[in-house]
N, C-alpha and C positions, 0 to 999 in steps of 0.2 A: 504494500500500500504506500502512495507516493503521499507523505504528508509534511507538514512546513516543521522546519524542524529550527535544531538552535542555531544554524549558521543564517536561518532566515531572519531567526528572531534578531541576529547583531544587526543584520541590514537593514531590518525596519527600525530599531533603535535608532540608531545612526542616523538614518533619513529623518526621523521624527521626532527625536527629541525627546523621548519619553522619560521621564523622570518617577516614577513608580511600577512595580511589576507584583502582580498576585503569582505565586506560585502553589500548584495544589500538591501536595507531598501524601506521604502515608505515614505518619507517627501513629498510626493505631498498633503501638509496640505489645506484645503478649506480656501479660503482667507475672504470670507462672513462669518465664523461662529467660532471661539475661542475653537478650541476644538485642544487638542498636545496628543489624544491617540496613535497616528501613532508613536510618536516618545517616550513612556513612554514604548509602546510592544517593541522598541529594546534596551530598556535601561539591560538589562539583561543579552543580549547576547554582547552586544558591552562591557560593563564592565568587563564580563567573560574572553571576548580576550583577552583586556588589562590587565587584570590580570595575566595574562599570562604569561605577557613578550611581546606579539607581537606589533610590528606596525600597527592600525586599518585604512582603508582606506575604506570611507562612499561614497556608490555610491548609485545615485536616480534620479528621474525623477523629474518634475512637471512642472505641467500643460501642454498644447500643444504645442507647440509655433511653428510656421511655418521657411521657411526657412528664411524669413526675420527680423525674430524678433532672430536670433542667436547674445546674448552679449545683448540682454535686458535687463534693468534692472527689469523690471517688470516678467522677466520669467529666471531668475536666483536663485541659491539656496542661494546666498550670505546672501537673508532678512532671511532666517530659522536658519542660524548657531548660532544666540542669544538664541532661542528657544528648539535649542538642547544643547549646551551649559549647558542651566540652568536646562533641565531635567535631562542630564547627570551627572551634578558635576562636570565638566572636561574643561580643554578648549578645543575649537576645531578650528583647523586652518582651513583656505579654502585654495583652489587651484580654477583659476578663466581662467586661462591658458588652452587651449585645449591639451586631455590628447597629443596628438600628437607634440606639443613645449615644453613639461618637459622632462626632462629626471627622468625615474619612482625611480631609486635612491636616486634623488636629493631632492626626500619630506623626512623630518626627524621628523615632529613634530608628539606628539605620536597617535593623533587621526584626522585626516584629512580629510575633505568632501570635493570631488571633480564636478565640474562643472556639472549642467542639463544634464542628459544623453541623452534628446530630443534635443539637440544644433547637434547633431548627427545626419546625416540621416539615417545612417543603423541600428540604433538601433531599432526600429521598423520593422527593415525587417531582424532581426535575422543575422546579416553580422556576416561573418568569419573573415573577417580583420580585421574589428575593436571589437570584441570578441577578437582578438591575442594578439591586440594592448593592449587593458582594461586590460586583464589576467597578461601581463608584470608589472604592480603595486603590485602585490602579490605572495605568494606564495604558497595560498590555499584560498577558495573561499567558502562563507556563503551567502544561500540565508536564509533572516528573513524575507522575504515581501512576504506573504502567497497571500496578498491585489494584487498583480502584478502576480501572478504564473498563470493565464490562457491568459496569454501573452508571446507568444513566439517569444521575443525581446533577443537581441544581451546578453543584463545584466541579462538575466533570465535562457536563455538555451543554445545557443550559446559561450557563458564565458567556461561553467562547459566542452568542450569537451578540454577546454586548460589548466585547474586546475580540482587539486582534490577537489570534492564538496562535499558539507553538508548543512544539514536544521538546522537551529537557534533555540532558546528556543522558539521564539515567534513562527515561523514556526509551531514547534511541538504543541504548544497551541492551534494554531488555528485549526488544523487536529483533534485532539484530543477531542476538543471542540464540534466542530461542526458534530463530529458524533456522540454525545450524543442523538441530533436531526437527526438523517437518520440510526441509528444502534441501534436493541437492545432497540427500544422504548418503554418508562413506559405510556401506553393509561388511561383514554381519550388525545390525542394529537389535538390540535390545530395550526394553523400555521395564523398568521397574516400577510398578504402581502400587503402594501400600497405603494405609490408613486405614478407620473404622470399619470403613460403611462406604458400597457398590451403591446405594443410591446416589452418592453425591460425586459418580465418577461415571456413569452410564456412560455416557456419548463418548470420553475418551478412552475407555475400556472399547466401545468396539471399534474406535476408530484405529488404536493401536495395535488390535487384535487381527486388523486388516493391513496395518502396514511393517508393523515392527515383526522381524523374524524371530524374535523370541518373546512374549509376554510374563515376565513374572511377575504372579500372583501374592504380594504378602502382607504384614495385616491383619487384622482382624476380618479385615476382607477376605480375605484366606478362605475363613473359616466357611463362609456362605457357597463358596465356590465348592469346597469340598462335603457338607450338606446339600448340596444341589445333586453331589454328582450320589448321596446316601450314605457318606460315613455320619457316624454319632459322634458330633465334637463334643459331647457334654456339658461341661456349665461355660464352655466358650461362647462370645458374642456372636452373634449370627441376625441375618434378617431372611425371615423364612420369606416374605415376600418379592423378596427380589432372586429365589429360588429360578424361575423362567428365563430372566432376564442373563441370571450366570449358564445355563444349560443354552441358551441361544449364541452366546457370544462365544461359549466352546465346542460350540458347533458349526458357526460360519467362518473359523475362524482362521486367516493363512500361518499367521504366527504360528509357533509352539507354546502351548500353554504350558507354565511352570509352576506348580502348586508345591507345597512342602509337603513330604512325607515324613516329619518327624517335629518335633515341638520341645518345649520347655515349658512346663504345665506350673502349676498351685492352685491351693483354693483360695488364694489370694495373694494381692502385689507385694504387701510386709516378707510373705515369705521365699525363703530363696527356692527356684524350679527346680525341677525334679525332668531328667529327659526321658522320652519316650517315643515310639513310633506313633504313627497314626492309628492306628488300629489299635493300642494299647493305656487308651488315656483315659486315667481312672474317674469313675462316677461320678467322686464329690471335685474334679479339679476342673480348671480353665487352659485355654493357651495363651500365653502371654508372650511369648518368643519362640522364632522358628527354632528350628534343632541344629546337631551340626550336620548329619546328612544333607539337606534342602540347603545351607548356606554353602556347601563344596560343591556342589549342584552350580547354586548362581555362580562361585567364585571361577568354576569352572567356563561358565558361558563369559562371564567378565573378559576373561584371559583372551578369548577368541573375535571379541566384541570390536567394531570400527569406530560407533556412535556409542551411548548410554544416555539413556533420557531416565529421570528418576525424580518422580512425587509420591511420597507417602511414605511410612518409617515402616522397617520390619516387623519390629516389634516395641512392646515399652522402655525406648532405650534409656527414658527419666529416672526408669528404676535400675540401679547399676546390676542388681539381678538376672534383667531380661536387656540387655543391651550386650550380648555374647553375637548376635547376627548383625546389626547392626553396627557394630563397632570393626567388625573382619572385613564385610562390604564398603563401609565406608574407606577404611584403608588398600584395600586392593584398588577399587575404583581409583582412587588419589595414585598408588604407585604406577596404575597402566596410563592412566594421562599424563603425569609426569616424563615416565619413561619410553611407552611405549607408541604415544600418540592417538590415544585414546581420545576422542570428543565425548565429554562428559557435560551433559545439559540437566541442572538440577533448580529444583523448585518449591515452593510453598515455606513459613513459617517452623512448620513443626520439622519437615524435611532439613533442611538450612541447620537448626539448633540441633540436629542429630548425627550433623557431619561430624561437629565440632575441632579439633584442631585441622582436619584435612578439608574443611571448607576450602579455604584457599588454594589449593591444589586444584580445584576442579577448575574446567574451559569454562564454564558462566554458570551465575547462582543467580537465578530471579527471585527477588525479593515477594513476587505475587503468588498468591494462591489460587484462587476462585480464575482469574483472569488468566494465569497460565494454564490451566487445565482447557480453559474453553478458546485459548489461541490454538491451544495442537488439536482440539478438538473440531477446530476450521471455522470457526465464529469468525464475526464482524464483530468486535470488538464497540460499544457507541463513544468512550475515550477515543479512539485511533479515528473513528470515521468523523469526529469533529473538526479534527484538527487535518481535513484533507487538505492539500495544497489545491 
């Protein structure tokens, strides 16, 4: 998709004069897990503006918050501005004021984050008014939160018909990146997809299952796949409903389906697993991590692998008990791009904090979740189709 990007944006600066810019970021940081990749991807393009000359004004989301929790503290950006701060280099004021009782003039400090854009009700539902409203703090508009762009919310598409818009460094990274994995693929191509729950993956489950020559299955997801097909996971999570949907996709499917046959079980996360085959997982326990058969299995496909695409954790790598698969995959993956030339395309939140030290090792880490899955998944994205050139 051919859209205006930041080398458009210096030219129209330049041409026009402009002396403030809204930038839409994603600071909606996971409060459970220590991870500021969200806020290091706009560390690039928020300096570049400032560099500039311009006045920078930080708008974002986080978390949900309903209509009663507006002026929370618990659902306010005020606890992040430390956090950017110190990634940035820079001070950063707040504005804590609903944009609607400032007067948009009257901020002068040179980098300013303004209030939860969820304290908002139409932000969510793409409002014009308050799109007019938000536009009146700037006078030209960046979005850098690739992580947001399949939300077409007021600060993502709605903003851009009242300013002239553009896509960020980080924006361009992630587009860039992540069609390393979906354009132009160097085969054998693998794609790893874990997390909970086959509901919230449908569309790229079959689209990967269609293009990637090996699909592994891991996850809690796992488990559905493997009830579908009639083993009894016992007190493992499963969604008996999407029972169809996993017998359809391993049915039409070019890939190689790769399922675990073996696990690391408990009746719960406090205690440390116990391994075992598939067929032999005791009444009162769950699966909480794949085993080590299923993980020499992937590490095996790893080794043979041209591409890696990878969203979703193995298992619960949080707890150092069940983080035995993910901690191996992590590290293979990192040594074959390293050494071996491996293109390793990685993504989402939980994903990202599961790399942990071998993040950096990988060819590109998208900071998005929802948004990466429905880019490989072939979406039009309404963030990217905003900001068409």
């Amino acid at each position: 998709m051919n859209i205006k990007n930041f080398d458009n944006f210096k030219q129209f600066v330049t041409a026009n004069g402009c002396k403030r810019c809204i930038i839409r970021c994603d600071l909606n940081l996971p409060s459970d897990i220590e991870d500021l990749s969200r806020v290091y991807a706009i560390k690039d393009t928020v300096l570049s503006v400032a560099g500039m000359g311009l006045q920078v004004i930080l708008i974002s989301h986080y978390k949900r918050p309903k209509p009663e929790d507006v002026g929370n503290p618990k659902f306010s950006l005020e606890q992040i501005v430390p956090s950017v701060a110190k990634v940035l280099g820079r001070d950063v004021a707040f504005e804590k004021r609903s944009i609607f009782d400032i007067e948009p003039n009257a901020i002068t400090a040179p980098i300013t984050l303004l209030e939860n854009l969820r304290f908002y009700e139409g932000e969510t539902k793409n409002d014009d008014a308050l799109a007019e409203r938000l536009a009146q703090f700037g006078d030209v508009y960046i979005n850098d939160a690739f992580s947001v762009s399949h939300r077409a919310h007021t600060s993502v598409c709605a903003i851009t018909k009242h300013l002239p818009s553009f896509a960020g460094l980080s924006m361009m990274r992630e587009i860039e990146g992540i069609t390393q994995a979906t354009e132009n693929i160097k085969r054998p191509y693998t794609a790893i997809i874990g997390g909970a729950k086959v509901s919230t993956k449908i569309d790229v489950l079959k689209k990967l299952s269609l293009e990637a020559d090996y699909l592994v299955v891991a996850g809690a997801m796992a488990n559905t796949f493997l009830a579908a097909q009639g083993h009894d996971m016992k007190k493992s999570l499963i969604e008996p409903e999407q029972f169809d949907t996993a017998r359809e996709i391993m049915a039409n499917a070019n890939a190689e389906i790769v399922l675990p046959i073996d696990f690391w079980v408990s009746q719960n996360v406090e205690t440390n697993g116990v391994h075992c085959d598939l067929a032999n997982i005791p009444d009162d326990c769950g699966c909480f991590d794949i085993g080590e058969k299923s993980t020499a299995r992937i590490l095996e496909i790893i080794d043979k692998s041209h591409t890696l695409l990878w969203n979703g954790t193995l298992g619960l790598f949080e707890f150092a008990n069940f983080n035995y698969s993910t901690e191996r995959v992590s590290k293979r993956v990192a040594e074959r791009t390293k050494n071996n030339g491996l293109i390793s395309i990685t993504g989402g939140g939980e994903t990202i904090a599961s790399l942990g030290k071998y993040k950096s090792d990988m060819t590109f880490v998208s900071t998005a979740g929802g948004a990466f899955l429905e880019y490989i998944a072939g979406y039009d994205l309404p963030g990217d189709t905003a900001l068409k050139a």
